[in-house]
C-alpha positions in Angstrom: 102.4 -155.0 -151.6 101.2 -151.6 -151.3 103.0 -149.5 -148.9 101.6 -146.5 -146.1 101.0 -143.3 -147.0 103.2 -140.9 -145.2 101.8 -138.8 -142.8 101.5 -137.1 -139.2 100.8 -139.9 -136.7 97.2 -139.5 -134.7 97.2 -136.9 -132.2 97.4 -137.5 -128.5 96.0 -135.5 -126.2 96.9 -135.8 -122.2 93.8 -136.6 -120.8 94.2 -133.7 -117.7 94.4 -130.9 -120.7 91.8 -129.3 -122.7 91.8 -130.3 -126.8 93.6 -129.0 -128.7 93.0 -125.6 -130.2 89.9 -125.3 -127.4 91.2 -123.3 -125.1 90.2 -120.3 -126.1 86.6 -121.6 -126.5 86.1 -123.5 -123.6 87.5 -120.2 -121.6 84.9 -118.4 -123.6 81.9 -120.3 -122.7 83.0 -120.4 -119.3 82.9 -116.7 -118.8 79.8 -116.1 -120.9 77.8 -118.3 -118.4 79.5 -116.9 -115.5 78.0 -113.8 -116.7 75.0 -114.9 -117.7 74.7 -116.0 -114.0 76.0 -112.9 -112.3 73.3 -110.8 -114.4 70.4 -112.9 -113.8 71.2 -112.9 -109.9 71.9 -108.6 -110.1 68.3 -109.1 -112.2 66.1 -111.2 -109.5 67.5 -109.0 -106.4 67.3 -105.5 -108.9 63.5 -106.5 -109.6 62.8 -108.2 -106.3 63.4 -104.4 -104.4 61.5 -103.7 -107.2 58.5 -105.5 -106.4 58.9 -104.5 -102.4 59.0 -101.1 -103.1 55.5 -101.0 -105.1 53.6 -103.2 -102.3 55.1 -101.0 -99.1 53.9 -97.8 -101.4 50.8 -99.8 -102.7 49.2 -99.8 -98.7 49.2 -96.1 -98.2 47.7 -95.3 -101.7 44.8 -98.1 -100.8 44.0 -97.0 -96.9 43.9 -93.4 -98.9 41.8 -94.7 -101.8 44.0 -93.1 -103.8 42.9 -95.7 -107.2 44.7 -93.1 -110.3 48.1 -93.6 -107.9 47.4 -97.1 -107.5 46.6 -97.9 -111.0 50.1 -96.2 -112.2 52.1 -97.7 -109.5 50.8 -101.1 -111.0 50.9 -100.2 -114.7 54.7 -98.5 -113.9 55.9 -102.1 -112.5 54.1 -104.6 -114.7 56.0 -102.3 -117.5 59.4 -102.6 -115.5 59.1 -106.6 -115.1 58.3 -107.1 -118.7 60.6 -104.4 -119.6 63.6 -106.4 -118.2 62.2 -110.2 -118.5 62.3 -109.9 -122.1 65.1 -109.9 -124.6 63.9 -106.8 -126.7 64.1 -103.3 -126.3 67.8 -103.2 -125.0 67.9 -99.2 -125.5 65.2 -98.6 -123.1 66.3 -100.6 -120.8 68.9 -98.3 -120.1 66.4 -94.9 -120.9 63.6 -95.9 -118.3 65.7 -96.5 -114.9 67.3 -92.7 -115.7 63.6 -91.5 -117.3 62.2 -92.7 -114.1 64.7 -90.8 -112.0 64.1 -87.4 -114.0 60.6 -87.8 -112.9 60.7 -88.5 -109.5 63.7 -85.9 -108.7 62.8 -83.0 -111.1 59.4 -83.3 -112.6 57.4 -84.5 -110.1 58.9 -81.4 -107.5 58.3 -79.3 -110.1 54.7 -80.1 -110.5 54.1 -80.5 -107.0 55.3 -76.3 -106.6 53.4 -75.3 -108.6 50.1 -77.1 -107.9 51.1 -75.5 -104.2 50.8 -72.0 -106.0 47.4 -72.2 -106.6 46.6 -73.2 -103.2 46.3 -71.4 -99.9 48.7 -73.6 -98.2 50.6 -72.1 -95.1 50.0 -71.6 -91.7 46.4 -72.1 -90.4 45.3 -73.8 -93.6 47.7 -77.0 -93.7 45.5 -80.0 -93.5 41.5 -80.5 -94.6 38.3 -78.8 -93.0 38.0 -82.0 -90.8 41.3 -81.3 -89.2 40.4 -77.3 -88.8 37.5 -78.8 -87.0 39.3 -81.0 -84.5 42.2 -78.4 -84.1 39.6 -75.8 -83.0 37.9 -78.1 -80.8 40.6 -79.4 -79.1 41.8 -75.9 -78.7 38.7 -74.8 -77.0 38.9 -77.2 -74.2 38.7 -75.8 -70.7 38.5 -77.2 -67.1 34.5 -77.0 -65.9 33.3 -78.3 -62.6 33.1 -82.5 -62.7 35.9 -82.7 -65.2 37.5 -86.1 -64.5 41.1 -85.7 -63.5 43.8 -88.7 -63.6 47.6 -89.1 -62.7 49.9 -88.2 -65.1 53.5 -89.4 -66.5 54.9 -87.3 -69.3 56.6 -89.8 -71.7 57.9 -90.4 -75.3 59.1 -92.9 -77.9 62.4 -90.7 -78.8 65.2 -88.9 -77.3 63.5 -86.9 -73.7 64.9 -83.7 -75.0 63.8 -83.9 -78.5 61.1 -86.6 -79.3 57.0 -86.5 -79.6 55.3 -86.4 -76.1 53.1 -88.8 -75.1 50.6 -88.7 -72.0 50.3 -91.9 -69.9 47.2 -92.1 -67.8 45.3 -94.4 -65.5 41.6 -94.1 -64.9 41.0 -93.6 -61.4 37.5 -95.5 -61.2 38.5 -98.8 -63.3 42.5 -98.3 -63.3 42.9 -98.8 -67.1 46.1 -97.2 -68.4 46.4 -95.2 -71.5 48.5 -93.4 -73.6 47.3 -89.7 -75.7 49.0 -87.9 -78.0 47.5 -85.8 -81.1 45.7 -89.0 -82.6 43.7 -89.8 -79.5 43.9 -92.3 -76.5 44.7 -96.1 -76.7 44.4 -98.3 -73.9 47.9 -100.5 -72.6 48.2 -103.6 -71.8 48.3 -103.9 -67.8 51.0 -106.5 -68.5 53.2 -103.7 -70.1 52.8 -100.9 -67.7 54.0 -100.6 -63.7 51.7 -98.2 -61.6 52.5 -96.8 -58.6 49.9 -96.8 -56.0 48.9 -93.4 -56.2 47.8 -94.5 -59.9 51.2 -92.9 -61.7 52.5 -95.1 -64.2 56.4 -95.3 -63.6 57.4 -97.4 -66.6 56.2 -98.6 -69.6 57.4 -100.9 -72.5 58.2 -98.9 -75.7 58.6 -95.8 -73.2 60.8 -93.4 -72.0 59.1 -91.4 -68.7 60.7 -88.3 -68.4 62.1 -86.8 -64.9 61.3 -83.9 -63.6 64.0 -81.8 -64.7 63.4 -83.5 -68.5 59.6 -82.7 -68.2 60.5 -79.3 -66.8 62.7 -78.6 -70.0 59.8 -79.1 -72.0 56.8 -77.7 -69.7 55.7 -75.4 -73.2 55.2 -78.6 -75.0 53.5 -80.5 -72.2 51.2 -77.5 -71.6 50.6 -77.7 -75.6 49.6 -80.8 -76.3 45.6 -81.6 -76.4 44.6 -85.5 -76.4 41.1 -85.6 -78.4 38.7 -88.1 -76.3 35.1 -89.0 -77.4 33.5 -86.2 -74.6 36.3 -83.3 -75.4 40.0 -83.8 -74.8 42.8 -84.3 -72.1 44.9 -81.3 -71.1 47.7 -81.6 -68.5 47.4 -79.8 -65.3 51.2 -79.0 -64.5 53.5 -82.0 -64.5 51.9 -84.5 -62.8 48.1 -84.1 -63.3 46.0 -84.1 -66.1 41.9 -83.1 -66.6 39.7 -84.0 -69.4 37.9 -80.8 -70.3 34.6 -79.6 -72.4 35.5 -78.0 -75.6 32.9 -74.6 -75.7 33.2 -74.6 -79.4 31.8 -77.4 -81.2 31.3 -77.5 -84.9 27.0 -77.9 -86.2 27.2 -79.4 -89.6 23.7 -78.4 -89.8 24.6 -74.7 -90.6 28.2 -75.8 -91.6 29.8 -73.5 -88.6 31.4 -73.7 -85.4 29.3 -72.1 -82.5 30.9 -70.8 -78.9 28.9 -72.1 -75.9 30.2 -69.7 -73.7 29.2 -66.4 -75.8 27.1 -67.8 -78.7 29.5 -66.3 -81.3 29.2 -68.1 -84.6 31.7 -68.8 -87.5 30.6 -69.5 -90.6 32.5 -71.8 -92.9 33.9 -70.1 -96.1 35.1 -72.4 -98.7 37.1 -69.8 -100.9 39.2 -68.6 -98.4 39.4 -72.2 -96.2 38.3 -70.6 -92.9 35.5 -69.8 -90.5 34.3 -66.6 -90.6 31.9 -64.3 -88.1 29.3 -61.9 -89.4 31.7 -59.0 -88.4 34.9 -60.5 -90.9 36.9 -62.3 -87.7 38.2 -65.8 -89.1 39.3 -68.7 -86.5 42.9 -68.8 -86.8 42.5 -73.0 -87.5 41.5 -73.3 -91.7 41.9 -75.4 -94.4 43.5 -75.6 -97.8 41.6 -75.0 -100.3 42.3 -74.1 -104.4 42.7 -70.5 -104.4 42.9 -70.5 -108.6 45.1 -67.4 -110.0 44.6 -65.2 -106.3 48.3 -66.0 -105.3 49.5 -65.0 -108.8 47.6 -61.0 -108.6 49.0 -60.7 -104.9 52.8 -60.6 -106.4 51.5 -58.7 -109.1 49.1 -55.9 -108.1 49.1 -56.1 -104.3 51.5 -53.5 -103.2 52.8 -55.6 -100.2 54.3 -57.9 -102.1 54.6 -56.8 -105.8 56.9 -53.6 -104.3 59.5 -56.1 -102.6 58.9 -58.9 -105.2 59.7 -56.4 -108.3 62.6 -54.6 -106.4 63.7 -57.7 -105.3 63.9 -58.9 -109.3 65.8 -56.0 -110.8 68.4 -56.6 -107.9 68.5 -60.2 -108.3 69.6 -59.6 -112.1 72.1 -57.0 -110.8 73.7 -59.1 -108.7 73.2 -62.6 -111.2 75.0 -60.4 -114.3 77.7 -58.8 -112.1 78.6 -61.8 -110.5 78.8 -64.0 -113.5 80.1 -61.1 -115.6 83.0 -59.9 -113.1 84.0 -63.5 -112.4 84.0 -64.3 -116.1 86.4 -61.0 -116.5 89.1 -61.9 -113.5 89.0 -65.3 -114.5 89.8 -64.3 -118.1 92.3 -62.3 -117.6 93.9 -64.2 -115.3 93.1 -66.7 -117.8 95.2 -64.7 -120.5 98.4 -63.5 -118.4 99.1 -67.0 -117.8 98.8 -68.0 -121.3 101.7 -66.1 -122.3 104.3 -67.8 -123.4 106.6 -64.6 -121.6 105.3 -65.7 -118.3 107.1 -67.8 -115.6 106.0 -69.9 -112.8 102.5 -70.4 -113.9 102.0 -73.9 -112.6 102.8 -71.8 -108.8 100.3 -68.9 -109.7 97.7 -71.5 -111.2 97.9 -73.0 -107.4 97.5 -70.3 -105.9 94.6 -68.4 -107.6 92.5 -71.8 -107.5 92.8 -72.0 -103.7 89.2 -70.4 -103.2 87.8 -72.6 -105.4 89.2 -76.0 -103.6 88.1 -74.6 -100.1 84.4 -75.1 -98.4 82.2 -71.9 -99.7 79.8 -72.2 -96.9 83.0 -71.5 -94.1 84.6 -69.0 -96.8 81.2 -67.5 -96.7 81.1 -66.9 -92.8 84.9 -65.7 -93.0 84.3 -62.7 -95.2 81.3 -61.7 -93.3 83.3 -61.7 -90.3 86.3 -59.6 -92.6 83.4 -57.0 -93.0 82.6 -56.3 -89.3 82.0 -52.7 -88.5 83.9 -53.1 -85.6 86.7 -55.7 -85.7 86.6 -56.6 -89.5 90.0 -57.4 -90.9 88.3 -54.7 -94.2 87.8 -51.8 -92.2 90.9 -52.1 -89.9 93.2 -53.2 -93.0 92.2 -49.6 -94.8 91.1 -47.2 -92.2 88.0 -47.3 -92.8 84.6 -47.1 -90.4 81.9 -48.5 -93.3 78.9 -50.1 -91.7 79.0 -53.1 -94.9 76.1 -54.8 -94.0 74.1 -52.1 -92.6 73.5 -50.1 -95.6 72.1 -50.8 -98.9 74.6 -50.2 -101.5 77.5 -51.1 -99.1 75.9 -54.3 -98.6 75.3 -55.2 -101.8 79.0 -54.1 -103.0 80.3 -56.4 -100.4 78.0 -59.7 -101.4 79.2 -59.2 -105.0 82.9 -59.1 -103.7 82.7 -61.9 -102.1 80.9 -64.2 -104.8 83.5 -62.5 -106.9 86.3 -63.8 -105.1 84.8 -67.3 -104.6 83.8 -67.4 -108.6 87.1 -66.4 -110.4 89.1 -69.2 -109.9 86.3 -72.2 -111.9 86.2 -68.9 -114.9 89.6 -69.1 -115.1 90.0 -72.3 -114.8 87.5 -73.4 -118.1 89.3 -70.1 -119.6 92.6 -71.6 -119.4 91.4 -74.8 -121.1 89.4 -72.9 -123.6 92.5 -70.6 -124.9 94.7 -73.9 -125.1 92.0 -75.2 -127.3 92.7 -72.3 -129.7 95.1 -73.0 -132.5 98.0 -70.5 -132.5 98.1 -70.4 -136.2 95.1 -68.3 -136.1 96.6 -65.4 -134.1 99.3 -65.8 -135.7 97.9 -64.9 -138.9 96.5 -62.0 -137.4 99.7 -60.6 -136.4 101.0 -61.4 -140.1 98.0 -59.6 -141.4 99.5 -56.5 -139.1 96.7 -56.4 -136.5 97.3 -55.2 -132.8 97.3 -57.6 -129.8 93.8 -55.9 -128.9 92.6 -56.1 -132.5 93.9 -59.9 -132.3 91.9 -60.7 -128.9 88.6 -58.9 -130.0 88.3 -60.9 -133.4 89.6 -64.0 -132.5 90.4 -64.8 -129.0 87.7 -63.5 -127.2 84.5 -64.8 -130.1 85.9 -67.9 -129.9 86.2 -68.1 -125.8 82.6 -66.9 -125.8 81.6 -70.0 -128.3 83.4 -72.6 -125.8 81.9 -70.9 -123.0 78.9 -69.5 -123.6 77.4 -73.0 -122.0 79.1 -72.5 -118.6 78.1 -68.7 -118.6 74.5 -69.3 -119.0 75.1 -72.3 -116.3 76.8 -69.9 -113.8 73.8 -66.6 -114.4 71.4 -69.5 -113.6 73.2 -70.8 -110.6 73.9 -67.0 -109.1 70.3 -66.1 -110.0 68.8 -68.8 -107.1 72.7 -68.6 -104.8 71.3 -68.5 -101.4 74.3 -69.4 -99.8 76.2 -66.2 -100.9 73.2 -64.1 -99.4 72.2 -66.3 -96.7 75.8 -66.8 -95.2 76.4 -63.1 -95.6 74.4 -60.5 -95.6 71.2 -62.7 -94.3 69.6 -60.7 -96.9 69.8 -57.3 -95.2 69.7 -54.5 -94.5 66.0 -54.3 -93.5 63.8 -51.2 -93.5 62.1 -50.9 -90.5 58.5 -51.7 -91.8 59.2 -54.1 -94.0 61.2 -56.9 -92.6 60.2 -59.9 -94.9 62.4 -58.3 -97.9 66.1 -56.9 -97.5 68.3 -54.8 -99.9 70.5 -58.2 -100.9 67.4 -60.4 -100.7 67.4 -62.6 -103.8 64.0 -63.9 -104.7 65.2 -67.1 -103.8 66.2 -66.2 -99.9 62.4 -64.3 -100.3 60.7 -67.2 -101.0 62.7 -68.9 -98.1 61.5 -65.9 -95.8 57.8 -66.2 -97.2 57.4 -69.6 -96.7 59.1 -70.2 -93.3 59.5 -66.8 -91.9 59.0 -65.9 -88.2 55.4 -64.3 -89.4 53.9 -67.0 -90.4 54.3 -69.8 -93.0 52.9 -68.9 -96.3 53.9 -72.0 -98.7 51.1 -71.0 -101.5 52.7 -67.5 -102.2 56.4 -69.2 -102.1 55.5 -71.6 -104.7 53.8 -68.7 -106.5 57.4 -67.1 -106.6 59.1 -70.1 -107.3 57.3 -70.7 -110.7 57.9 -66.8 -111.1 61.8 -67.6 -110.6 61.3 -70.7 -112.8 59.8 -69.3 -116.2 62.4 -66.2 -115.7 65.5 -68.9 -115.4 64.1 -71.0 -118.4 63.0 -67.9 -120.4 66.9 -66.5 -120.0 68.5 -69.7 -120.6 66.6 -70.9 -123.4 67.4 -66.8 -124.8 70.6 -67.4 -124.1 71.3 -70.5 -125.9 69.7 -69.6 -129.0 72.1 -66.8 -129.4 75.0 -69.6 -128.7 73.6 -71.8 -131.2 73.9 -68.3 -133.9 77.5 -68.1 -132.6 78.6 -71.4 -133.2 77.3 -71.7 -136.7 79.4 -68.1 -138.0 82.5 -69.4 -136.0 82.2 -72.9 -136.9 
């Protein structure tokens, strides 16, 4: 009679439990296709936006026949849904959203400026020659006997103090109400208006009708505003009355000019220059924009206007890009460097302290110090004595700018200068003294090459960033002092707060010649910088 091997019973396993040895497995699988789920849903609603955002932007390029923008749009999302529906190319799918940003946020604003600079874009030349056509019309039009007048209600779709105004009509022969603004007339339903029997309209769905004292607020607007109709356009006449008046200059496509009725004047359309122009050289103040090629370009460069401000404006704008980045770099480092010795006490106090600019608003620091510098009641000119007009002289001006950024800029110098020392090993200035060199001889050939390596990044950073600082000139000095014939460019104008002047300055908008100086600022940023890091690269290969 054989007998029973000897072994471990079978196993038993409680029904409510998992098996044995599992766990771990079943946990696993359980969170791989909770994940799986999460990320398909995060897919469907990340593609799904996706897919809304291409139709709404797909109806404007279509009403504009605009086929090149349509067929990218359509090319850029058939690439995105295949992109992310398939299971290859996983390191593009996390180069393209961030490619895709890079080009809507910096290239495409980039390429848009300077297509703008060879354009005469501005003020009087904004839209096409169709729209120069119906601005001077419009414009034109003037009350003449037998004009048609109606009963008026000033209106609008926004806030009465702020929003776009909106005319609200009723034709006295057939009572059909209307509303005009600059696109034209469009009839209301009679079910969505209430008229008072004089033929005023005293409410209306999807309006606000202004008061009198609303409408009186804004009587330059109201007078402003010109309604194109098919037989000329409506004007108001006060605040309650309006007239639809003849236009006496009308444009003959025949001889591709506009012709005055009243005087028989003639303009005669010149496509170079986007404007309407009379044997004797007068334009009409309404253009067009037009490519202008190169023309903006030899303005900053020969025409004495604007190459005298733009070229003194350049050679202070280094000035005052080197000194601030230089001097800040200097306090910073020394601060940097007095705290780093191993003599000093209470640094964690002083490093408090001497950061405080840097963890306060600049823009309100900014106002502060302008107020320090008063003539008359600055806390500068009290504090020492003194009677300095700052801001009304050149050189005092542009001293006090570059004290200010100064004092706003130390504290991030010393702060990447206090890191950078602790990144240098001791042992090395430590061999120096050894070797019997002098704290000086120490700092100029190790410390300071070494600080310069770690930093040169952040100084080329900071020269860029002062080169285009509006806000220290802006918040300041407002670029001034002015002379008095000249009062687009200031002695502490950077060409950045130029530009700003240039393209919306109180004489007139002139976008094209902004952008022209913008690409001017850009090629002499990106010519610097890429100088500038090529010498870095030089410095880190000896020191490295």
């Amino acid at each position: 009679m054989s007998t029973p091997l000897s072994g471990p019973g079978p196993v038993t396993q409680d029904p409510g439990r998992e098996p044995t040895g599992l766990p771990g497995k079943s946990r696993a699988a359980r969170h791989h296709a909770l994940t799986s789920v999460s990320g398909l849903l995060v897919k469907v609603i990340l593609l799904g936006l996706t897919a809304a955002i291409a139709i709404w932007a797909a109806f404007p390029l279509v009403e504009a026949q605009m086929w090149l923008g349509l067929a990218i749009l359509a090319a850029t999302t058939a690439g995105l849904f295949y992109l992310y529906l398939t299971r290859r190319h996983i390191p593009a799918k996390y180069l393209v959203p961030g490619t895709l940003f890079l080009i809507a946020f910096q290239v495409v604003p980039v390429l848009y400026t300077a297509s703008t600079a060879f354009t005469n874009f501005g003020d009087g030349h904004r839209g096409s020659k169709d729209d120069a056509v119906v601005a001077i019309q419009t414009g034109s039009v003037k009350q003449v006997p037998g004009s048609a007048e109606y009963a008026l209600s000033v209106a609008t779709e926004g806030d009465p103090a702020t929003g776009p105004l909106v005319f609200l009509v009723s034709d006295p022969a057939t009572g059909v109400v209307s509303a005009g603004d600059t696109g034209g007339l469009r009839q209301l339903d009679p079910a969505d208006v209430t008229v008072a029997p004089g033929g005023k309209v005293t409410a209306a769905d999807g309006y606000t009708i202004l008061n009198f004292g609303q409408a009186s607020s804004r009587s330059q607007d109201i007078t402003g505003l010109v309604v194109p109709t098919s037989d000329g356009a409506l004007r108001s006449a006060g605040l309650s009355r309006a007239y639809e008046g003849k236009a006496i200059r009308a444009y003959d496509a025949g001889c591709d000019c506009v012709r005055d009725t009243e005087t028989g004047r003639t303009w005669t359309a010149d496509e170079e220059i986007g404007a309407f122009v009379a044997p004797d050289g007068e334009q009409l103040a309404q253009g067009w924009q037009v490519n202008v090629g190169l023309k903006n370009f030899a303005r900053v460069l020969t025409d004495p206007a604007i190459s005298g401000p733009f070229f003194g404006t350049l050679l202070w704008n280094f000035a005052f890009a080197i000194g601030s980045t230089g001097g800040t770099f200097l306090l910073g480092m020394l601060i940097a460097l007095a705290l780093h010795s191993p003599r000093m006490r209470g640094t964690n106090l002083y490093r408090i302290l001497l950061i405080l600019p840097y963890a306060m608003p600049s823009f309100a620091m900014l106002l502060i110090w302008r107020d320090m510098f008063n003539t008359d009641f600055g806390l500068i000119n009290n504090l020492f004595g003194l009677g300095v007009d700052w801001f009304g002289q050149e050189w005092s001006a542009r001293v006090a700018v570059i004290l200010v950024q100064l004092w706003l800029g130390y504290p991030y110098m010393f702060l990447v200068a206090t890191g950078a020392l602790q990144a240098i090993p001791k042992e090395l200035t430590e061999a120096t003294s050894v070797d019997g060199a002098s704290p000086w001889q120490s700092f100029r050939s190790v410390t300071l090459p070494l600080l310069l390596v770690a930093l040169s990044p952040l100084l080329i950073s900071s020269f860029a960033f002062n080169f285009n600082n509006i806000n220290a000139i802006w918040m300041t000095s407002e670029g001034g002092p002015f002379e008095p014939d000249n009062p687009r460019s200031g002695a502490t104008d950077l060409l950045i707060t130029y530009t700003y002047r240039l393209a919306f300055g109180a004489q007139g908008a002139e976008y094209g010649l902004a952008a022209t100086v913008s690409v001017f600022i850009f090629a002499i940023v990106a010519v610097v910088s890429a100088v500038s890091f090529a010498r870095t690269r030089r410095q880190e290969e000896v020191y490295s």
